[in-house]
C-alpha positions as CSV (number, residue, x, y, z in Angstrom):
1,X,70.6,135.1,82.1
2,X,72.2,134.6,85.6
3,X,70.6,132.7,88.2
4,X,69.2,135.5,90.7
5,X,68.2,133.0,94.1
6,X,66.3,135.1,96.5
7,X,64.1,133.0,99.3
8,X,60.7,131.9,98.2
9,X,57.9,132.3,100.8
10,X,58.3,130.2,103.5
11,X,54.5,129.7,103.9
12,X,54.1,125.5,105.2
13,X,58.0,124.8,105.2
14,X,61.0,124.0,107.3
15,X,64.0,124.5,105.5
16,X,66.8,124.2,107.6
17,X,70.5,125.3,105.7
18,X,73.9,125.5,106.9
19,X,76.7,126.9,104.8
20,X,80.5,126.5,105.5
21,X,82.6,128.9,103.2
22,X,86.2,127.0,104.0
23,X,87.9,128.6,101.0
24,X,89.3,131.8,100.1
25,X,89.2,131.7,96.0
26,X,85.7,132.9,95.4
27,X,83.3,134.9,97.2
28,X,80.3,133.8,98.8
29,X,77.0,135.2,99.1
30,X,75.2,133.2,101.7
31,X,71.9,134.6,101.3
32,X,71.7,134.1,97.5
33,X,72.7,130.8,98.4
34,X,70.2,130.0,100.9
35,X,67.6,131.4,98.7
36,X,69.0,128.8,96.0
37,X,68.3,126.1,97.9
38,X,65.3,127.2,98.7
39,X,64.2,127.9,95.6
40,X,65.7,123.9,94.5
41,X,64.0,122.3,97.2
42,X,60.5,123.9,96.6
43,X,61.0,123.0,92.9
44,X,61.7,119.3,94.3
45,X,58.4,119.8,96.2
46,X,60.5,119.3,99.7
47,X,58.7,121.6,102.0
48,X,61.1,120.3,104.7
49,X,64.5,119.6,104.4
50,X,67.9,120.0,106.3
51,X,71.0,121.1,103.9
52,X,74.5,121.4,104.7
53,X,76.8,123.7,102.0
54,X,80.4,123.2,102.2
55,X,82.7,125.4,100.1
56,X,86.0,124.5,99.7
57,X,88.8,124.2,97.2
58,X,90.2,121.7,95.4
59,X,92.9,120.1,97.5
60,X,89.6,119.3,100.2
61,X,86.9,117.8,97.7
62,X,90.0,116.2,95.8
63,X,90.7,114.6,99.7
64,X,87.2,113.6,100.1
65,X,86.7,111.9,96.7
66,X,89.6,109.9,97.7
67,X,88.1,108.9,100.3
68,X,85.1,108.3,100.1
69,X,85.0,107.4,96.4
70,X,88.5,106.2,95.9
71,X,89.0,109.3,93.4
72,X,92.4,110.6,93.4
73,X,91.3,113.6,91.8
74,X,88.9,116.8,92.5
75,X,85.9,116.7,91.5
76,X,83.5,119.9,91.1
77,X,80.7,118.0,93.6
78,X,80.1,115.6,96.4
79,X,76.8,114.8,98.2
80,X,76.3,112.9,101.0
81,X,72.8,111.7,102.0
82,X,72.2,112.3,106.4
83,X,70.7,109.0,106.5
84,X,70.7,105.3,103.5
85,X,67.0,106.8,102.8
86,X,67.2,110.7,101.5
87,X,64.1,111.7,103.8
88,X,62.9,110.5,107.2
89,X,58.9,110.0,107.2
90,X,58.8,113.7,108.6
91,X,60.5,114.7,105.2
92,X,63.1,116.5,107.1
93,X,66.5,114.7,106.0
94,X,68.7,115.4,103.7
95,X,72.2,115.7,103.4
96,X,75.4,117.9,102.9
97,X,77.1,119.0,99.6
98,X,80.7,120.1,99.1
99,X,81.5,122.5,96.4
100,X,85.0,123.2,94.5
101,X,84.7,126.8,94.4
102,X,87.9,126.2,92.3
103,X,86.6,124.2,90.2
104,X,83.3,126.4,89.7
105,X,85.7,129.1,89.0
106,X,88.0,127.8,86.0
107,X,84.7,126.0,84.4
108,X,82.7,129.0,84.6
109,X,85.5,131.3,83.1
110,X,86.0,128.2,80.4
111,X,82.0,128.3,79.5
112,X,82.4,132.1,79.7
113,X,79.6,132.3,82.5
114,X,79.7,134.1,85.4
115,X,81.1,131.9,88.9
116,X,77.6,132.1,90.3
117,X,75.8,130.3,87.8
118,X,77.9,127.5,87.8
119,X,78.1,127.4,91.5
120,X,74.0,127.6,90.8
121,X,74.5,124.1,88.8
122,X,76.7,122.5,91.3
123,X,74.1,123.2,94.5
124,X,71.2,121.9,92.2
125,X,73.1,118.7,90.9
126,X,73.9,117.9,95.0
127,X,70.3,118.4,96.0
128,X,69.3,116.1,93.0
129,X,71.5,113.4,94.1
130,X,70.2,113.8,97.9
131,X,66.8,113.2,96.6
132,X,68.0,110.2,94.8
133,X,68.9,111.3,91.5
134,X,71.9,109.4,90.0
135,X,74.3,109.7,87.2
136,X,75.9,106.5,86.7
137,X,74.6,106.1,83.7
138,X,74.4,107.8,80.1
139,X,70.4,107.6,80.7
140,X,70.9,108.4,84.2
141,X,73.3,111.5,83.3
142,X,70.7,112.8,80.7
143,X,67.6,112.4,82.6
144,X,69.3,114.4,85.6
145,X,71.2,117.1,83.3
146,X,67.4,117.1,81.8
147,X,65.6,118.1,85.3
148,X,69.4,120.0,86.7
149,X,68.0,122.4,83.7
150,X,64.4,122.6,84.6
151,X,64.9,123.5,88.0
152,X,67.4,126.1,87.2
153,X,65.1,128.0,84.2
154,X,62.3,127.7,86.7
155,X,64.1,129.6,89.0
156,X,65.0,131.9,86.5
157,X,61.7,132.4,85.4
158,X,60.1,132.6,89.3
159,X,62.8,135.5,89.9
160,X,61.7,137.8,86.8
161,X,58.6,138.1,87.8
């Protein structure tokens, strides 16, 4: 089942989301988007949070991992934390992700899924590693796939209702 993001009551939080479509491949809805992240964040039980979503293709991310990661390839994600620690006292912190909508595109059509859902996985796995999630590891990887699938089925489960 696809991931249908709509906004979860705002009731106690500050969410705080910027998204930057800077590519032309695949179409954006920005308010499924935002109600992603909303969704993401209130499963991470961050009822304040500032998010930046960049969309771009793969020559950018590939130009980023370079240089900032010393990747000469692209890569479907990147996250990059606002400040060393993921939140300030205040909880409000966080960070920006950038998204291959290339790359979310051929995968999705390789895993026979629809773009969406895979963009779905790539927004999740960026707000994971903002809230210190890592995948450097084999045990790292699974325990992060592990919760990257928890918070998605939650959501999918929160929007049949």
């Amino acid at each position: 089942m696809p991931v249908r993001a709509k906004p979860v009551p705002k009731t106690g939080s500050s969410w705080r989301i910027q998204i930057n479509n800077l590519q032309t491949k695949l179409t954006i809805d920005k308010k499924w988007l935002r109600g992603l992240v909303r969704a993401a964040l209130a499963q991470e039980k961050l009822p304040r949070a500032r998010v930046g979503i960049a969309i771009v293709d793969d020559m950018e991310i590939a130009q980023l991992n370079a240089r900032y990661l010393g990747r000469r390839a692209p890569t479907d994600v990147l996250a990059f934390p606002f400040a060393e620690s993921f939140t300030t006292a205040a909880g409000e912190e966080l960070g920006e992700i950038v998204i291959s909508a290339e790359k979310a595109a051929r995968v999705a059509k390789g895993r026979r899924v629809p773009p969406k859902d895979e963009l779905a996985l790539y927004v999740v796995h960026g707000l994971l590693h903002l809230t210190g999630h890592r995948d450097r590891t084999p045990t790292e990887a699974r325990r992060m796939h592990k919760r990257e699938r928890e918070v998605l089925q939650s959501i999918r489960r929160g929007r049949r209702r």
